[in-house]
N, CA, C and O atoms as a GROMACS GRO file, in nm:
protein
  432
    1UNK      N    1  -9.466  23.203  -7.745
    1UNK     CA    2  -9.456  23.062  -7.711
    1UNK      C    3  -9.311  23.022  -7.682
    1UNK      O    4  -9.285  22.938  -7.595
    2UNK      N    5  -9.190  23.100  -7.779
    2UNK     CA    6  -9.076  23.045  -7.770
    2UNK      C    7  -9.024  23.053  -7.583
    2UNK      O    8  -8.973  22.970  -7.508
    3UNK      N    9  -9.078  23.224  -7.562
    3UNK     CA   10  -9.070  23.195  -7.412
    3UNK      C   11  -9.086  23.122  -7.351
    3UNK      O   12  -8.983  23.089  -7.292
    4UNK      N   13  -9.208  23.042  -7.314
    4UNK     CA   14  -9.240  22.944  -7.212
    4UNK      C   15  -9.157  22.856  -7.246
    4UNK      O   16  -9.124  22.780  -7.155
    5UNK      N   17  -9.100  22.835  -7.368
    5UNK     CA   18  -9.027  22.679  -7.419
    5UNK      C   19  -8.914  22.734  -7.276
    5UNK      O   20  -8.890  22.701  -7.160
    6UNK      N   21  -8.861  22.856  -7.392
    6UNK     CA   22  -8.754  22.915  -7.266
    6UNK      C   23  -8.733  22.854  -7.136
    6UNK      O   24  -8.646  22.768  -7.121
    7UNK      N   25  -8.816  22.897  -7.032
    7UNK     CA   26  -8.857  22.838  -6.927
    7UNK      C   27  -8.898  22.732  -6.854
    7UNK      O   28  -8.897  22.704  -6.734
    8UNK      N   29  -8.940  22.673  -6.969
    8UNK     CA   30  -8.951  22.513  -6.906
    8UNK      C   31  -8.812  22.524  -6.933
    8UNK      O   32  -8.764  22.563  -6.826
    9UNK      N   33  -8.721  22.512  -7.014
    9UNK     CA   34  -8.570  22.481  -7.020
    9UNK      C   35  -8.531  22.516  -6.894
    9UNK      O   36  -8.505  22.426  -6.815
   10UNK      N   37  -8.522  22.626  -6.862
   10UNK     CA   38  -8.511  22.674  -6.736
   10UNK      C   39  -8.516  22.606  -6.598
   10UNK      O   40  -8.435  22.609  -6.505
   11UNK      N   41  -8.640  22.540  -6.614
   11UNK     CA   42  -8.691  22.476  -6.476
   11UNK      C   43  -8.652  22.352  -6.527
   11UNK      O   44  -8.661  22.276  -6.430
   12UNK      N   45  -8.606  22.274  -6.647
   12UNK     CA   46  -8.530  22.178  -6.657
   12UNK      C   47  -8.390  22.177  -6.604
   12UNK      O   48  -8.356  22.093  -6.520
   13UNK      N   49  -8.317  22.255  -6.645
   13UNK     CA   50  -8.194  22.290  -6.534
   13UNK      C   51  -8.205  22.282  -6.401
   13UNK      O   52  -8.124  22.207  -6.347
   14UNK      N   53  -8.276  22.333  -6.339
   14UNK     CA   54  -8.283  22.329  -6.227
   14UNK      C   55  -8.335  22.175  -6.143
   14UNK      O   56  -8.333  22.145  -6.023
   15UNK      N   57  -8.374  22.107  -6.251
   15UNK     CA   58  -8.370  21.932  -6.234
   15UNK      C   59  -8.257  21.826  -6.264
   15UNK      O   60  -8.236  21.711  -6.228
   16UNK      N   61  -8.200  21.908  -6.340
   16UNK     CA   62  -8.053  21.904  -6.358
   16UNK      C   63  -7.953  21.908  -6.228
   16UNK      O   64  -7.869  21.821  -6.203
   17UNK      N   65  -7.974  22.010  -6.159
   17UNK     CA   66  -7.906  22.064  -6.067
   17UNK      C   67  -7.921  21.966  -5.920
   17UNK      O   68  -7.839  21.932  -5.835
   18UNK      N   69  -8.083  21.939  -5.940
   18UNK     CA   70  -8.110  21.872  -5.829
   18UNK      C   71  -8.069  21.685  -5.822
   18UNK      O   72  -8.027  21.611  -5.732
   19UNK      N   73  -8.103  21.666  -5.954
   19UNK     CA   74  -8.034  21.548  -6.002
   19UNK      C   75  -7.887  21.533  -5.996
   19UNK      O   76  -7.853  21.416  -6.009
   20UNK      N   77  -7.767  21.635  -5.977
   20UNK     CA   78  -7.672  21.625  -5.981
   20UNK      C   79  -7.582  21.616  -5.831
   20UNK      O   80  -7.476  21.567  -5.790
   21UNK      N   81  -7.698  21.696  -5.778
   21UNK     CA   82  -7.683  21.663  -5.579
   21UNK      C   83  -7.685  21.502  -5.546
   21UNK      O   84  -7.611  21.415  -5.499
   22UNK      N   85  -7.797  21.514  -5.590
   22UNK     CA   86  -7.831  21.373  -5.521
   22UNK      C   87  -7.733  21.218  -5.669
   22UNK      O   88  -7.736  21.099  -5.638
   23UNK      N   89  -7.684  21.252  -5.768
   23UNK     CA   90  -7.641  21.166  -5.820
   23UNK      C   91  -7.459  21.134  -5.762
   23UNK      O   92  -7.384  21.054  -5.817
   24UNK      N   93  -7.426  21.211  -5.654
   24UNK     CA   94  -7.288  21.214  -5.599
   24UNK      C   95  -7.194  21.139  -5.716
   24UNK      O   96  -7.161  21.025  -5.749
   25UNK      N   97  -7.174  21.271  -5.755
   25UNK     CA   98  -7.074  21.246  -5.875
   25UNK      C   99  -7.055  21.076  -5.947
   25UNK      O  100  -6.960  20.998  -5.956
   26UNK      N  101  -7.228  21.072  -5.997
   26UNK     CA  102  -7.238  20.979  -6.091
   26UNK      C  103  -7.235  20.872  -6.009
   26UNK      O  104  -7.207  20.770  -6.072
   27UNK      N  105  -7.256  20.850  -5.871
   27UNK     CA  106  -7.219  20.714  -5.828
   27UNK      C  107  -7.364  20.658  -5.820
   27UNK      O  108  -7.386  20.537  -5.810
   28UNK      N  109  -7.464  20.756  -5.826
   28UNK     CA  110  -7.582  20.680  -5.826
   28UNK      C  111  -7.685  20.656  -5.956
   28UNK      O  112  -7.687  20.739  -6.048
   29UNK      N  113  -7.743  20.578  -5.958
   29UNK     CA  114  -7.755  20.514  -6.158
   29UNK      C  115  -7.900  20.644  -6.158
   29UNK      O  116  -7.878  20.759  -6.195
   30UNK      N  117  -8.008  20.608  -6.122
   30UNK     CA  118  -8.094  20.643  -6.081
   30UNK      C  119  -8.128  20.831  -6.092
   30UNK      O  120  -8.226  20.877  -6.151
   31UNK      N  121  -8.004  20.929  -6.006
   31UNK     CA  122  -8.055  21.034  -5.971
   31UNK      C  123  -7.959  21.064  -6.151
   31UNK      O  124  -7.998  21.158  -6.220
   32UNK      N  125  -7.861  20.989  -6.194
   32UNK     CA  126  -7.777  21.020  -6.283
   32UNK      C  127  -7.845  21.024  -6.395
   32UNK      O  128  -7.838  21.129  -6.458
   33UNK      N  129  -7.932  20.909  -6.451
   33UNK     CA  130  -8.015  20.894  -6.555
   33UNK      C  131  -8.096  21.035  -6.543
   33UNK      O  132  -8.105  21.107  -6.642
   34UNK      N  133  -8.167  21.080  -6.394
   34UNK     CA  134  -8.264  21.213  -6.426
   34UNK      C  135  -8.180  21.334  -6.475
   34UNK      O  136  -8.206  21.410  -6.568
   35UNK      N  137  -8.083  21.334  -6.399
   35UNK     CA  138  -7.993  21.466  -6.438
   35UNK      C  139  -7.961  21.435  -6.600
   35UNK      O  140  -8.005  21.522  -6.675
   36UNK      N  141  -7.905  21.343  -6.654
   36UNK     CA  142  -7.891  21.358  -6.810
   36UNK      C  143  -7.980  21.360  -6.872
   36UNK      O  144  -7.966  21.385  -6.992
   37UNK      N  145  -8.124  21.331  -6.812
   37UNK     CA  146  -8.270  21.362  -6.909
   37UNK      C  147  -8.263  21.538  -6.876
   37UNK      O  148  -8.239  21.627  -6.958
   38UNK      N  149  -8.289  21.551  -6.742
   38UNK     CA  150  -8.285  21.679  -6.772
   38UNK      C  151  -8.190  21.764  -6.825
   38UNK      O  152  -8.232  21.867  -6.879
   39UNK      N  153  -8.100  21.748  -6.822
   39UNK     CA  154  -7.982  21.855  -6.914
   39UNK      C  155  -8.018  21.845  -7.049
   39UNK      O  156  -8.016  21.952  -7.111
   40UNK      N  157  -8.056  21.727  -7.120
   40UNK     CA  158  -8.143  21.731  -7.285
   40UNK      C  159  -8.258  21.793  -7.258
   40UNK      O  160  -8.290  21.873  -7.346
   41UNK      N  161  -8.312  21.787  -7.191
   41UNK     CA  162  -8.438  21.874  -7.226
   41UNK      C  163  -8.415  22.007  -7.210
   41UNK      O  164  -8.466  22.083  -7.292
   42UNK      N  165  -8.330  22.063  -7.097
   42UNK     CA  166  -8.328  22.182  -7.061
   42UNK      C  167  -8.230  22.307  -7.184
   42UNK      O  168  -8.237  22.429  -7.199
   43UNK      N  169  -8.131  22.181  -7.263
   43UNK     CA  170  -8.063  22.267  -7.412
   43UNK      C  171  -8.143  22.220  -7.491
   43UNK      O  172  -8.152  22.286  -7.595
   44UNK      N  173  -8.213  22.122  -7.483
   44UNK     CA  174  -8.324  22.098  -7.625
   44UNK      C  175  -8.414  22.226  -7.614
   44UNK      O  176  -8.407  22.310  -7.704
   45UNK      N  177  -8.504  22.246  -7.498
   45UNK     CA  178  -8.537  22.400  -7.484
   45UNK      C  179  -8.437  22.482  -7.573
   45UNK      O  180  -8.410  22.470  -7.693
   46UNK      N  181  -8.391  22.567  -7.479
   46UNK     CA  182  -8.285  22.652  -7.506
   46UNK      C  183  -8.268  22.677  -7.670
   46UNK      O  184  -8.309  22.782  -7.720
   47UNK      N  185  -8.198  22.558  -7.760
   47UNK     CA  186  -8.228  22.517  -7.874
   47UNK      C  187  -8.352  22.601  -7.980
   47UNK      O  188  -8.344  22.684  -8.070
   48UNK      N  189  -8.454  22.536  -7.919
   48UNK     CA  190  -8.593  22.584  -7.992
   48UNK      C  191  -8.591  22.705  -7.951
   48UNK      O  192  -8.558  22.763  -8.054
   49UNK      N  193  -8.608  22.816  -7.841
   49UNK     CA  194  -8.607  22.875  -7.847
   49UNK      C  195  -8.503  23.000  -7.894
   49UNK      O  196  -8.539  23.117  -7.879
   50UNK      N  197  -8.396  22.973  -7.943
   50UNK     CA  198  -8.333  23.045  -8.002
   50UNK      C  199  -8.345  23.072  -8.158
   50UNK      O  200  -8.296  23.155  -8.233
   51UNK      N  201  -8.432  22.962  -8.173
   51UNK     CA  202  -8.484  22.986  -8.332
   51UNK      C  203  -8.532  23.111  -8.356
   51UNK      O  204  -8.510  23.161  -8.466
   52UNK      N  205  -8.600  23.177  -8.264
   52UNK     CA  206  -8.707  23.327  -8.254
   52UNK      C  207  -8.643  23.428  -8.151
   52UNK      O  208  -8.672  23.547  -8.165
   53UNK      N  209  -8.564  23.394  -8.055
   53UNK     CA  210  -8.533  23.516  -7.956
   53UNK      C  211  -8.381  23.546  -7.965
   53UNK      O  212  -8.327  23.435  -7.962
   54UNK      N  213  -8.312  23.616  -7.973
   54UNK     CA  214  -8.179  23.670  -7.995
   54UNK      C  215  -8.074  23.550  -7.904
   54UNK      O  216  -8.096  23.498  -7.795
   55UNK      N  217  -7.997  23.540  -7.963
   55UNK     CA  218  -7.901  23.378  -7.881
   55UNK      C  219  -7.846  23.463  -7.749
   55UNK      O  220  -7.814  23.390  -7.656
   56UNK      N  221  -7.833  23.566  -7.733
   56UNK     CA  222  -7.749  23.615  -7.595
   56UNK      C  223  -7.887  23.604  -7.521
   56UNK      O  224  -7.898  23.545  -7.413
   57UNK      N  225  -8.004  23.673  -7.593
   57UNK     CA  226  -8.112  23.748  -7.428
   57UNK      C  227  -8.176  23.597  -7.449
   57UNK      O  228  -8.272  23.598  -7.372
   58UNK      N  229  -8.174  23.534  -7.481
   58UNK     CA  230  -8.245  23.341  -7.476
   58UNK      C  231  -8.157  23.294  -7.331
   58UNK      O  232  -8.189  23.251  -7.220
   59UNK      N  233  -8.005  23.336  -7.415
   59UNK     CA  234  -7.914  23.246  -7.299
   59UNK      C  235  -7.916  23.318  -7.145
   59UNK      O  236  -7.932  23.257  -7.039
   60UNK      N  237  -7.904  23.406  -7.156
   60UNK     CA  238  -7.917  23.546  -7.056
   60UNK      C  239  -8.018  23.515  -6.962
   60UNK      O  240  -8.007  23.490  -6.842
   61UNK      N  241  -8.125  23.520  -7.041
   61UNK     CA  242  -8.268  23.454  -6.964
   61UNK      C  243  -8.250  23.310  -6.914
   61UNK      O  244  -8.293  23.268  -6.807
   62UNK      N  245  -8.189  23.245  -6.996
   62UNK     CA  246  -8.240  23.114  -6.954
   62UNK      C  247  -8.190  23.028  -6.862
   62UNK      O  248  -8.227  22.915  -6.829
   63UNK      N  249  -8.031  23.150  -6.795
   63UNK     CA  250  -7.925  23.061  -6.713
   63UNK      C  251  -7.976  23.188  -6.613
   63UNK      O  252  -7.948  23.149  -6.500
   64UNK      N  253  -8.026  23.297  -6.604
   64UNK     CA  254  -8.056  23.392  -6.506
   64UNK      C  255  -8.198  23.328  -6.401
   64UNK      O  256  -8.213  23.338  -6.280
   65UNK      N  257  -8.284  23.264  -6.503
   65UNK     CA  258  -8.358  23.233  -6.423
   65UNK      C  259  -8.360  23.105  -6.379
   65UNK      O  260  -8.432  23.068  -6.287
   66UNK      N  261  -8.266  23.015  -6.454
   66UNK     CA  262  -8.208  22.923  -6.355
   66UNK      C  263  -8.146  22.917  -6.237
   66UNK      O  264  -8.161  22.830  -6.151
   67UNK      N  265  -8.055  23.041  -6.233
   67UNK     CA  266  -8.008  23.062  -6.168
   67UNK      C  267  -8.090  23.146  -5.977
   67UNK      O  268  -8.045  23.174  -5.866
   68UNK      N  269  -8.210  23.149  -6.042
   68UNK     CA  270  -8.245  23.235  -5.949
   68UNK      C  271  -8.379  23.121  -5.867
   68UNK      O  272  -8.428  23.106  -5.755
   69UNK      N  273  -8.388  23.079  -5.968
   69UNK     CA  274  -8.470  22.934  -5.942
   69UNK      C  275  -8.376  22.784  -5.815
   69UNK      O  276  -8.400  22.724  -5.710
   70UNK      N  277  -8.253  22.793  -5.935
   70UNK     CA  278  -8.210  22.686  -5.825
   70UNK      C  279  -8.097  22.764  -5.657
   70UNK      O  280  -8.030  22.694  -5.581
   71UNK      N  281  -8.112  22.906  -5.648
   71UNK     CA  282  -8.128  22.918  -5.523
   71UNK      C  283  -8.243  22.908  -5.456
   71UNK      O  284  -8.248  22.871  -5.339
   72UNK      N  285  -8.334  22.937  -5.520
   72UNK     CA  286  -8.470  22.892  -5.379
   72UNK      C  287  -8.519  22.756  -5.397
   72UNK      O  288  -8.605  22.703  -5.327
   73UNK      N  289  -8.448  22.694  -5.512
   73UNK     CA  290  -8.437  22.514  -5.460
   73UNK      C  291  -8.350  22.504  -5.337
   73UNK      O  292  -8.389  22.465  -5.227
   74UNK      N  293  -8.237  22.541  -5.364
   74UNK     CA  294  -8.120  22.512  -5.251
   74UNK      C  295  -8.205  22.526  -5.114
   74UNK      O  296  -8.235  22.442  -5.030
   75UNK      N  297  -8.232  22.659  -5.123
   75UNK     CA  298  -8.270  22.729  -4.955
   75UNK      C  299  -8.377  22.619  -4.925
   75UNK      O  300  -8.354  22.572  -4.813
   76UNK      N  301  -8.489  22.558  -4.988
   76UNK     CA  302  -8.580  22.490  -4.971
   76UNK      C  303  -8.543  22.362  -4.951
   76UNK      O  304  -8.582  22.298  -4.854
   77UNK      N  305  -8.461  22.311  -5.047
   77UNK     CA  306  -8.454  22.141  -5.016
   77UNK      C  307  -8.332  22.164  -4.962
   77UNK      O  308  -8.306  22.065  -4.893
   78UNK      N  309  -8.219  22.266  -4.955
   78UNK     CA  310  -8.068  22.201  -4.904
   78UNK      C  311  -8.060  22.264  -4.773
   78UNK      O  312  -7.969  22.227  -4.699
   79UNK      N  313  -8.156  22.371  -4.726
   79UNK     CA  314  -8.112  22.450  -4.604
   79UNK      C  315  -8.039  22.540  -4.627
   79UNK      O  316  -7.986  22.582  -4.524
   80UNK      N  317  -7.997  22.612  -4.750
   80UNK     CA  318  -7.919  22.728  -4.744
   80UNK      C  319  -7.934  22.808  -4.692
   80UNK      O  320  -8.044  22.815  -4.637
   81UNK      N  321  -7.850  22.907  -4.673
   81UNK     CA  322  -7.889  23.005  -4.604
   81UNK      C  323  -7.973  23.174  -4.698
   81UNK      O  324  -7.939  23.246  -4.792
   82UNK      N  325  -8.059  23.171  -4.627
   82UNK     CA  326  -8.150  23.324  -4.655
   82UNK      C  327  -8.104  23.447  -4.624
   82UNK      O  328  -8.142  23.474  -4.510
   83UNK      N  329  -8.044  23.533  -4.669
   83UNK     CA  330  -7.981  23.687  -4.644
   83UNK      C  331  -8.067  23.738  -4.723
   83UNK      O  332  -8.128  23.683  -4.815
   84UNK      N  333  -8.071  23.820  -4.697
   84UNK     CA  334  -8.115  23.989  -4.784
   84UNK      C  335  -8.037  24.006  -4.887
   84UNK      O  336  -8.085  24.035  -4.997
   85UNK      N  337  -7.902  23.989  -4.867
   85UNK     CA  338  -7.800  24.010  -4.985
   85UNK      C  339  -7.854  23.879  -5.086
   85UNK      O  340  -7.906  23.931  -5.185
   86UNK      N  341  -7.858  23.757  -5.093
   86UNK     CA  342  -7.907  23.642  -5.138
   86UNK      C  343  -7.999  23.678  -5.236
   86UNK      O  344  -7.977  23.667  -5.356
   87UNK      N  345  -8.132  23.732  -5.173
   87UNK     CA  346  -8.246  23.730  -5.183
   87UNK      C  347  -8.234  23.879  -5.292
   87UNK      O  348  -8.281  23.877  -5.406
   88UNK      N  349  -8.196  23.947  -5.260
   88UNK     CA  350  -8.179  24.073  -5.338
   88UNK      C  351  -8.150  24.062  -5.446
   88UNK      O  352  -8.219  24.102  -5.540
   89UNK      N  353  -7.991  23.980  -5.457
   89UNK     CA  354  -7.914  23.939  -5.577
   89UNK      C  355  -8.048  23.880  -5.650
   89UNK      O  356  -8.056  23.928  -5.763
   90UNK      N  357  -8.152  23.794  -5.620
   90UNK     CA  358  -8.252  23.715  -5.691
   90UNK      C  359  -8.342  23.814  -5.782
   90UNK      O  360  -8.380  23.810  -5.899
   91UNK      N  361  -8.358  23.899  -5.680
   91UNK     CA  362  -8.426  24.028  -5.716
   91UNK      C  363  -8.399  24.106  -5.835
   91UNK      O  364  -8.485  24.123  -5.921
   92UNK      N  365  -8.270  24.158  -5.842
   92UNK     CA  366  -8.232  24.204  -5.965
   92UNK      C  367  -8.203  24.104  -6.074
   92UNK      O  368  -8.237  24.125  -6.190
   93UNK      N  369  -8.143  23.997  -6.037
   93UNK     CA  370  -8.154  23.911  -6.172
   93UNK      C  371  -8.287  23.862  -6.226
   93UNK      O  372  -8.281  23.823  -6.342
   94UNK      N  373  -8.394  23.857  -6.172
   94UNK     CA  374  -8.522  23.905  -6.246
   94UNK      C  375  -8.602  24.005  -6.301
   94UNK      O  376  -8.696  24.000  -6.380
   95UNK      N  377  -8.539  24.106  -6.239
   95UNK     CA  378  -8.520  24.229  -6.284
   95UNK      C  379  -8.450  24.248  -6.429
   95UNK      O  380  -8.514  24.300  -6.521
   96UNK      N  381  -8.307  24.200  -6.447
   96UNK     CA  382  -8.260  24.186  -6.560
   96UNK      C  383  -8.311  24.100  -6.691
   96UNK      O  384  -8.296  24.132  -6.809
   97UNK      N  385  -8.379  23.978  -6.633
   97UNK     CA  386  -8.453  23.904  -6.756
   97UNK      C  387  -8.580  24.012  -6.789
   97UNK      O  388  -8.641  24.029  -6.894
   98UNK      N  389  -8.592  24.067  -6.679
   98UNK     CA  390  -8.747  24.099  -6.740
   98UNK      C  391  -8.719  24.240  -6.819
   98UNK      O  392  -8.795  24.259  -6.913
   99UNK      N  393  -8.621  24.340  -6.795
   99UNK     CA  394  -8.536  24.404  -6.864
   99UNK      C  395  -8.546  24.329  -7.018
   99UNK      O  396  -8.641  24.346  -7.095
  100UNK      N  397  -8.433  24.246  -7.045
  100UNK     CA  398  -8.425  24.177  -7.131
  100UNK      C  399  -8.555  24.136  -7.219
  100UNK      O  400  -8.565  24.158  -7.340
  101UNK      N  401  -8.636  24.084  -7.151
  101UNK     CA  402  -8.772  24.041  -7.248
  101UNK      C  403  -8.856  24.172  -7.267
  101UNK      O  404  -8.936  24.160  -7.360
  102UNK      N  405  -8.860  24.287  -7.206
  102UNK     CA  406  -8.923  24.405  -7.281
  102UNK      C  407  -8.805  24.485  -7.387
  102UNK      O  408  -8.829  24.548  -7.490
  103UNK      N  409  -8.694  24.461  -7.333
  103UNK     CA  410  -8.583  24.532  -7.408
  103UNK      C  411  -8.619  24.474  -7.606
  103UNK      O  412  -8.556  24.523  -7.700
  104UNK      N  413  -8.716  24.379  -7.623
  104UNK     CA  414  -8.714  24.328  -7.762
  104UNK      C  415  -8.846  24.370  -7.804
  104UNK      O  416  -8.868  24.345  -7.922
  105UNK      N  417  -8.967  24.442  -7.725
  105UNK     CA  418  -9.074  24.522  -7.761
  105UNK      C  419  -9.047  24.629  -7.800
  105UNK      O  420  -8.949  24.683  -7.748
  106UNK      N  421  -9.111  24.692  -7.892
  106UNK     CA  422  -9.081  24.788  -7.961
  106UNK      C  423  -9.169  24.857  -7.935
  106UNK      O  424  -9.275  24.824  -7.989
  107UNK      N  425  -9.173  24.987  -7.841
  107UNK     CA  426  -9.280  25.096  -7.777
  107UNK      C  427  -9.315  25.194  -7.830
  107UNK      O  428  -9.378  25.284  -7.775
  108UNK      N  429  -9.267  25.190  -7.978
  108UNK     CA  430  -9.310  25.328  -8.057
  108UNK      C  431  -9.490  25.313  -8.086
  108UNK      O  432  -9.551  25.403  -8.144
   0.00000   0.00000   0.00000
């Protein structure tokens, strides 16, 4: 369960992120209020889930797949640009969380 908390944190950041575009450095009340809801929710996550998952592979996970999340926000709502190199980089950093979340199963 702590995972999914994980992850919604996750995809709270990334409302964060989008809230922080559109709040142009705080000048707008509106996109500013969402971005500071979401940044509490997204370490209130984070938070709970570190109660149960190791504080590095929580944080590891939880800014990796933010991170991989709010590029295919960008490319989608901002027009970024799509490379292979881009897209790859996305690739292995999901690769690495998911590393990470079997790396704490124990296969004996």
């Amino acid at each position: 369960m702590d995972w999914i908390i994980l992850f919604i944190g996750s995809i709270c950041e990334v409302g964060w992120l989008i809230g922080m575009k559109y709040a142009q450095g705080f000048t707008r009340l509106w996109p500013s209020l969402i971005m500071v809801f979401f940044m509490a929710a997204s370490v209130g996550c984070l938070g709970v889930a570190v109660k149960t998952i190791p504080a590095g592979t929580a944080y590891a996970a939880w800014t990796g797949t933010s991170i991989a999340a709010a590029t295919l926000v960008g490319v989608y709502l901002f027009n970024e640009p799509t490379t292979f190199l881009r897209l790859g980089s996305i690739g292995l950093i999901v690769l690495g969380i998911i590393g990470l979340r079997l790396g704490g199963v124990d296969l004996k």
